[in-house]
Structure formats: structure tokens, C-alpha cells
TORMI-833887 format. One record per residue: x negated, y negated, z of N, C-alpha, C, CB in turn. Coordinates in steps of 0.02 Angstrom, whole numbers, plus 50000, padded with zeros to 5 digits. Glycine has a CB too. Layout:
N
XYZXYZXYZXYZ ...
REM end
This chain:
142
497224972349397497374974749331497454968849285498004979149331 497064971549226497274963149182497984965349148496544959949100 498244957949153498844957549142499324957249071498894953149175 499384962349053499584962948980500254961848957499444969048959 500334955148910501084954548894501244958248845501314948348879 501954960348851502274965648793501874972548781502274961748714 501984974348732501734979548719501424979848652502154983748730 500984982248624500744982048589500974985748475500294984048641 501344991048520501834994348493502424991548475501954998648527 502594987448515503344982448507503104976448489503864981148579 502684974848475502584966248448502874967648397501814962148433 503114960348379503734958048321504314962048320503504958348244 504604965548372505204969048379505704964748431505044976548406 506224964148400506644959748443506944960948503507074958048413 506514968148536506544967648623506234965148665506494971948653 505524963748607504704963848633504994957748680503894961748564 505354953548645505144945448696505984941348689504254938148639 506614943848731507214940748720507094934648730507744942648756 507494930648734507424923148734506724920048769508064920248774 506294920948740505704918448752505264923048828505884909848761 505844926948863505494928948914504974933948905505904930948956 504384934348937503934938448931503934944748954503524936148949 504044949048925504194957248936503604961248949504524960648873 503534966148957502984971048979503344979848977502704968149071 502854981848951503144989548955502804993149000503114993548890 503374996749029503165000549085502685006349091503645002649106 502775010649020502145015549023501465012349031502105019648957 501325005848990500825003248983500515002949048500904997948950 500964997849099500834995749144500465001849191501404992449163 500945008049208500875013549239500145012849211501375020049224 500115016449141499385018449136498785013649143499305021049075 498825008449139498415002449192498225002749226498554998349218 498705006349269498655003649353498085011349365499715003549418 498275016149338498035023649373497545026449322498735029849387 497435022249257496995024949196496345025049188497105022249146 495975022849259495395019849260495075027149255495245014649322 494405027549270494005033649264494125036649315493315033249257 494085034549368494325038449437494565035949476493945041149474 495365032249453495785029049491496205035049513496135023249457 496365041149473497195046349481496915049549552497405054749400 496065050349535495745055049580495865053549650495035055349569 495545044249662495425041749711496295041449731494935035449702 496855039849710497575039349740497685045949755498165036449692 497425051849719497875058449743497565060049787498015064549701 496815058849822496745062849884496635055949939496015069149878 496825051849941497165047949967497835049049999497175044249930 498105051049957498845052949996498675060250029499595053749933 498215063850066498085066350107497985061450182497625069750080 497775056750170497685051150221497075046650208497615054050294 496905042650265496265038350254495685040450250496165034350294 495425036050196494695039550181494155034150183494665043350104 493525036650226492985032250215492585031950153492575033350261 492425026250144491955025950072491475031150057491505019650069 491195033550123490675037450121491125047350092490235036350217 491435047150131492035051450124492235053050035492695047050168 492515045850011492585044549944492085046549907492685038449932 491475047149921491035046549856490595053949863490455038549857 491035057149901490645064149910491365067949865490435067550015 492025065449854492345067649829492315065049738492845066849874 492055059449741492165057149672491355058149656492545048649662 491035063049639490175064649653489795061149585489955074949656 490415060549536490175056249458489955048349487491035055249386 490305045649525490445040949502489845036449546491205039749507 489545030749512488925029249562489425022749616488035025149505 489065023649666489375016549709489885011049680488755011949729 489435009149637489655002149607490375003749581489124999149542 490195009649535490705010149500491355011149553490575015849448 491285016449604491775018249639492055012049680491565023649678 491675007249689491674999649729492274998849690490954992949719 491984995349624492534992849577493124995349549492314991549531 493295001649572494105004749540494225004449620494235014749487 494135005949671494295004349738494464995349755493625007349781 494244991049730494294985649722494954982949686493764984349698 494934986849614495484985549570496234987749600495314989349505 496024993349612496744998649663496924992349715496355008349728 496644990249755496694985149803497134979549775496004982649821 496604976649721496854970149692497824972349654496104967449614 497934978449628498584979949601498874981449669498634985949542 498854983849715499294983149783499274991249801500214979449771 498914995049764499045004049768498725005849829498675009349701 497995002749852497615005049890497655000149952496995006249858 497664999749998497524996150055496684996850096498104998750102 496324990250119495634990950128495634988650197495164986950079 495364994550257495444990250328494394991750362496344996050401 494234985050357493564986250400493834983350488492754980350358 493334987950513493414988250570492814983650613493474995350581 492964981950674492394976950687492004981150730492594969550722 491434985250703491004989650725490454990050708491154994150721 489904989950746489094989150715489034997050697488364986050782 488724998450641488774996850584489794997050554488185002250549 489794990550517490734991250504491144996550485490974987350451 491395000250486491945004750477492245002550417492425005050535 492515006450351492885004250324493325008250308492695001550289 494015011250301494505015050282494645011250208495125015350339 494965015550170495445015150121496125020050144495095017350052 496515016950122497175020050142497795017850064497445015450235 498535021750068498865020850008499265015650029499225026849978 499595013049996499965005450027500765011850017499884994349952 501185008750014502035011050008501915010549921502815003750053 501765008249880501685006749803501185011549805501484998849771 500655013249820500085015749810500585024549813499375012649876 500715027249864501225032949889501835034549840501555030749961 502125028249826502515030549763502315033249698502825025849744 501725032049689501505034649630501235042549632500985029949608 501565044649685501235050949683501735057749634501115052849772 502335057049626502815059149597502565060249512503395054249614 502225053349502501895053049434501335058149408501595046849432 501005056549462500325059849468500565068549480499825055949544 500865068749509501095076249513501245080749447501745076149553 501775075849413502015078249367501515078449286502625074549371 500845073949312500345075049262499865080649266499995069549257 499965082949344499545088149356499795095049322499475088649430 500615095349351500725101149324500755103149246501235102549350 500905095449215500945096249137500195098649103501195088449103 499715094749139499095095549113498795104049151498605087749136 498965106949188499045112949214499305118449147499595111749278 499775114649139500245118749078499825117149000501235114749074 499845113648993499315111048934498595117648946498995100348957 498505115548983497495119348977497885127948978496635116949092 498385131049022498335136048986498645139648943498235138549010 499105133248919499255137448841498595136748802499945133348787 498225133848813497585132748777497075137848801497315125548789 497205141648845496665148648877495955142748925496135155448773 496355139148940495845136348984495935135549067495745129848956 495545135949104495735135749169495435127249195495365142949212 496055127849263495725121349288495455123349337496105115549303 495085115449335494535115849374494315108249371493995121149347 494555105049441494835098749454494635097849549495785099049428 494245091049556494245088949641495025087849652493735080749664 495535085349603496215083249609496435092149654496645080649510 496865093949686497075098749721497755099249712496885098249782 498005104749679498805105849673499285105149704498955110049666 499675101149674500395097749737500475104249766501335094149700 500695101949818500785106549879501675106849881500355102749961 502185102049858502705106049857503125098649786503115108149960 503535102149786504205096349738504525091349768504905099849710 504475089849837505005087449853504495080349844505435090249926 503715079449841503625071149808503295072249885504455063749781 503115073849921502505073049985502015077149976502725074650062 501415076949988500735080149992500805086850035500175074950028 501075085150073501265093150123500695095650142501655100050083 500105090350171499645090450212499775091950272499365085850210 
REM end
């Protein structure tokens, strides 16, 4: 994730930056980390368990290789996703959620149901690869 100081909203506000230290806001950050085109997708059915690339890209059907390479890459590089190849002709590769990657699922939940609530006060239905939390208590309940 590129690394964004302060906030953009708070520049020249005298929280933005106390004694010279460099601050960062947390929504920002959040939406960074999970804002990509099909980063929410690739973490929420993830936390069903490990998934092969090949696996991945039959679920994310927009997205071409490359692209899915590179938000799988990024997830990695921020600490959300974990990447294990295996030493197998032809190589094996899993993606899996790290402990950071798993915490964010509480988030993601609570965008589902809002955006759930959103489309039908609006008379719209969903219709999403993302799959409806399965309970409140913050686990997949796979």
C-alpha cells in the first residue's frame, strides 16, 4: 500500500501533525488496504479458507490475471494475505488470510450488511460473488 501521511482532510489542522510526528488516519488507511477493485472480494472468500490462484480467478471472473496477480501481491505486500508455493511439478500455490488479514473481517461484514440495507431501501437487490455473513459473532461460520 502506498504510504500516505496525514490525511488529506486534516492538513493544516493542529492534530494533523503534533510535535512534528507524522500522523495517519485510520479510515484512510482501512480504505487503502481493502479499496482496491477486488481486494474486499478476494479477503472475504478467503476467510472461508485457502484458495488457489486458479480457484481465485474463477471467483473474481472480471478480473484478468495480471490484474488479480497485482491486488493479490499488494494484499501480501500490506500483511492481509499470506502466499505459500509448494515444491511440486507443476508448483502449487495457496493464498491464505494472515491474523491481520482475518481481522478485517468484522469490517467487511458490517459493509455488507450496510450496503445490503442501502440497495434495498433503494428497491434494489443484491447480487454479489461476496456471500452473506453467516453469523455476528465476527467468524465466517464455514
Amino acid at each position: 500500500m502506498m504510504e500516505k501521511h496525514g490525511c488529506e482532510c486534516c492538513a493544516g489542522h493542529s492534530l494533523a501533525e503534533p510535535d512534528g510526528v507524522k500522523t495517519y488516519c485510520p479510515v484512510e488507511t482501512t480504505l487503502g488496504l481493502i479499496g482496491g477493485k477486488y481486494k474486499a472480494l478476494i479477503v472475504w472468500r478467503l476467510m472461508e479458507g485457502p484458495l488457489r490462484f486458479s480457484q481465485l480467478s474463477k471467483i473474481v471472473k472480471c478480473a484478468s490475471p495480471r490484474m488479480l496477480t497485482r491486488q493479490l501481491r499488494e494484499l501480501e505486500a500490506d500483511g492481509l494475505v499470506s502466499r505459500r508455493a509448494y515444491a511440486e511439478v507443476p508448483v502449487r500455490v495457496e493464498y491464505s488470510l494472515t491474523r491481520m488479514g482475518e481481522s478485517i473481517y468484522p469490517i467487511l461484514s458490517a459493509m455488507y450488511r450496510w450496503g445490503s440495507g442501502y440497495l434495498a431501501e433503494q428497491g434494489k437487490s443484491v447480487g454479489c460473488a461476496m456471500r452473506p455473513p453467516q453469523d455476528e459473532a465476527g467468524g465466517f461460520g464455514v
